[in-house]
TORPA-739845 format. One record per residue (C-alpha): z, x, y. Coordinates in steps of 0.05 Angstrom, whole numbers, padded with zeros to 5 digits, always signed. Last residue first. Layout:
ZXY/...
//
This chain:
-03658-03772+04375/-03643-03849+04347/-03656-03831+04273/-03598-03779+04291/-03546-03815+04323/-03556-03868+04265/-03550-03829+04211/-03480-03784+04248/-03449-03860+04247/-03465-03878+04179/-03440-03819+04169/-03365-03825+04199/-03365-03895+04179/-03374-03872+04103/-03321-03816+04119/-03280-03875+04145/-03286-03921+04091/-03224-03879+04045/-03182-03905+04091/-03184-03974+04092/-03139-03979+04032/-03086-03953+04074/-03099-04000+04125/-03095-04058+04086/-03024-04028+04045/-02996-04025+04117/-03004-04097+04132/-02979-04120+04060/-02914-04083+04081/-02918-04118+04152/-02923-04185+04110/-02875-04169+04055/-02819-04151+04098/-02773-04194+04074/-02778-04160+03998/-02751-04107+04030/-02683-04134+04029/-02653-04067+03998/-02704-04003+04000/-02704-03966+03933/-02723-04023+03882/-02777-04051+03926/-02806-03992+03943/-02809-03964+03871/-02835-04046+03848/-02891-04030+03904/-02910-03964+03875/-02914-03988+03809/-02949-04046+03823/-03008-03998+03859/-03013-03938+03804/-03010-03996+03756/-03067-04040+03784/-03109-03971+03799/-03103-03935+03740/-03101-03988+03683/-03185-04008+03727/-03201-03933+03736/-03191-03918+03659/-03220-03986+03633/-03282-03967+03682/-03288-03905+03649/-03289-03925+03577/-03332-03993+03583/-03391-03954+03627/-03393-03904+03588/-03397-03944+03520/-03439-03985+03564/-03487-03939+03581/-03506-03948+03659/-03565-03986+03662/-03581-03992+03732/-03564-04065+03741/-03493-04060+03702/-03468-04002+03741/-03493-04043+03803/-03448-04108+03776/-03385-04053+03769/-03389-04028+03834/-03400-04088+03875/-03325-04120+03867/-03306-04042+03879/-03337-04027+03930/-03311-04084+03975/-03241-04045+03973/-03238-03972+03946/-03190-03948+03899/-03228-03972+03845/-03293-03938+03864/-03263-03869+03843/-03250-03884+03777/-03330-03915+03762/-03356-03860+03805/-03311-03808+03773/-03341-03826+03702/-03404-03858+03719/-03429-03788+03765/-03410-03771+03821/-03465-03768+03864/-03511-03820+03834/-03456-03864+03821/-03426-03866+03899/-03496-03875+03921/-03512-03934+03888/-03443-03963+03900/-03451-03941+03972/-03518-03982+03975/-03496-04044+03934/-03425-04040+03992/-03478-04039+04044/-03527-04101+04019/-03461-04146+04000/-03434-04124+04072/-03498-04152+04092/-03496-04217+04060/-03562-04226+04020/-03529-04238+03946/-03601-04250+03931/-03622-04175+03929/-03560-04166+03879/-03584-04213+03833/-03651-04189+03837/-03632-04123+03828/-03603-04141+03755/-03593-04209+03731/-03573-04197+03665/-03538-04124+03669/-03502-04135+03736/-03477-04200+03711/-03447-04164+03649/-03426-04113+03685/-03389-04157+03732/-03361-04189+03668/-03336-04119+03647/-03301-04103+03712/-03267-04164+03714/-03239-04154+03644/-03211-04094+03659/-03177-04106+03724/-03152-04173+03701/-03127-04141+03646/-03097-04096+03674/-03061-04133+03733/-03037-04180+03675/-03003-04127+03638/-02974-04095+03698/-02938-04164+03724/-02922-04186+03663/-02881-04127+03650/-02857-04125+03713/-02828-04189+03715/-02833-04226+03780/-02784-04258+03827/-02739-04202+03801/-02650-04221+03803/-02622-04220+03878/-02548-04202+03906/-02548-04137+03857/-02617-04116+03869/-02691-04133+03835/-02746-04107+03835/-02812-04141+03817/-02826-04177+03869/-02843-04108+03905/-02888-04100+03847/-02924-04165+03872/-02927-04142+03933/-02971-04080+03920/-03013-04120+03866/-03045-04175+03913/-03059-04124+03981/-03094-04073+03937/-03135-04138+03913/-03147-04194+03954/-03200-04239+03952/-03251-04248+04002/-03303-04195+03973/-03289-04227+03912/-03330-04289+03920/-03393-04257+03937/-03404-04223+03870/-03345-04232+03815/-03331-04156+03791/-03262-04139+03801/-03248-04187+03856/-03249-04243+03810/-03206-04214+03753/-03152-04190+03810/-03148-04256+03827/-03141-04288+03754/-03096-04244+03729/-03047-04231+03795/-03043-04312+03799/-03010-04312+03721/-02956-04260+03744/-02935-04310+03798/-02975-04372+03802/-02953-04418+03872/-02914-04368+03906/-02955-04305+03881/-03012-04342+03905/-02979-04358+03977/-02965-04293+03985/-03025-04257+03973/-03064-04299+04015/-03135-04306+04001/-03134-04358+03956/-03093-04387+04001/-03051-04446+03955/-03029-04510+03977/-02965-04539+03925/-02970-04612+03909/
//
C-alpha cells in the first residue's frame, strides 16, 4: 500500500500522477480550511518538470494530461468555492476562525474592491492562501456569476498553464533536473511568497501607526 502526503508534492505525483494534480489543485482552489495546506504553485511546477523528457529518460507525466487536469481542477475549484461562498456566506467565513482564514477573507475583500472582479479574480491566482479564499468571498458578496464564471476561468487556465509550462521548459532544457525537484520546489515557495510582501510591508506601516 502506497503512503501518500497530501501535502507533499512529490509523493502525490508518485502515487496519482496527472489524476493527483486534479484533485489537489481542485481543493486548494476554493475548498475552505483544507486548502490552505495543500499545495498548489509547488504541485504544478514539478509536475511540468515530469513532463519532459530526454534521450536516456521517456516523461513521467504527459503534458497533455498534465495541463488539462491542472485546468480543470483550477476551474472547477474555483466555482465550488463560489458556490460555498454564495450559500453560506459571511457566516461561513466567520466560522472558518483560523486567523490566516480571517487575513486572507480580509485581503480578498480588499483585493476585489480595489481591483475590481476581473483583475481581482486573475490577480488572486497567483497568490497562495488568497486564492483558496478568493473565490468563496466572491461568492459571499455577490459577485455576478457570469463575472464571476468568466474571470475566474481566465485566472484559473492562466495560472496552472503559465506554471506547468514553465516547469516542463525547465525540465526540457536542463538535463537531470528532474533530481532536483526538492530545491526546485524550494525556489517555486519563495517565489510565490513574493507578492505577500507589499501586504507585510503595510500591515507593518498599520501597526506603527495605530501604535503612535
Amino acid at each position: 500500500m502506497i503512503a501518500v502526503n497530501p501535502m507533499d508534492s512529490a509523493s502525490v505525483l508518485a502515487a496519482f500522477g496527472a489524476l493527483g494534480v486534479l484533485v489537489v489543485i481542485f481543493a486548494e482552489s476554493g475548498l475552505l480550511v483544507v486548502g490552505f495546506f495543500l499545495p498548489g504553485d509547488t504541485l504544478l511546477f514539478p509536475a511540468g518538470v515530469l513532463c519532459a523528457g530526454s534521450a536516456q529518460q521517456p516523461p513521467r507525466l504527459a503534458l497533455w494530461q498534465v495541463l488539462l487536469c491542472g485546468a480543470v481542477g483550477a476551474v472547477a475549484g474555483g466555482q465550488v468555492g463560489y458556490l460555498i461562498g454564495q450559500h453560506g456566506g459571511r457566516a461561513l467565513l466567520a466560522r472558518s476562525s483560523g486567523g490566516r482564514v480571517k487575513h486572507a477573507t480580509a485581503r480578498a475583500e480588499r483585493l476585489l474592491a480595489r481591483y475590481g472582479y476581473g483583475k481581482a479574480l486573475v490577480i488572486g491566482r497567483f497568490v497562495p492562501l488568497l486564492r483558496t479564499v478568493l473565490h468563496p468571498v466572491a461568492g459571499a458578496l455577490g459577485v455576478p456569476v457570469r463575472r464571476f464564471t468568466l474571470w475566474q476561468t481566465v485566472g484559473g487556465v492562466l495560472w496552472s498553464q503559465t506554471l506547468v509550462l514553465a516547469g516542463y521548459t525547465l525540465g526540457a532544457s536542463v538535463p537531470h533536473i528532474d533530481d532536483y525537484l526538492l530545491p526546485l520546489v524550494a525556489v517555486v515557495v519563495v517565489l510565490s511568497l513574493l507578492p505577500l510582501l507589499p501586504e507585510l510591508r503595510r500591515a507593518r506601516r498599520e501597526r506603527r501607526n495605530s501604535s503612535d
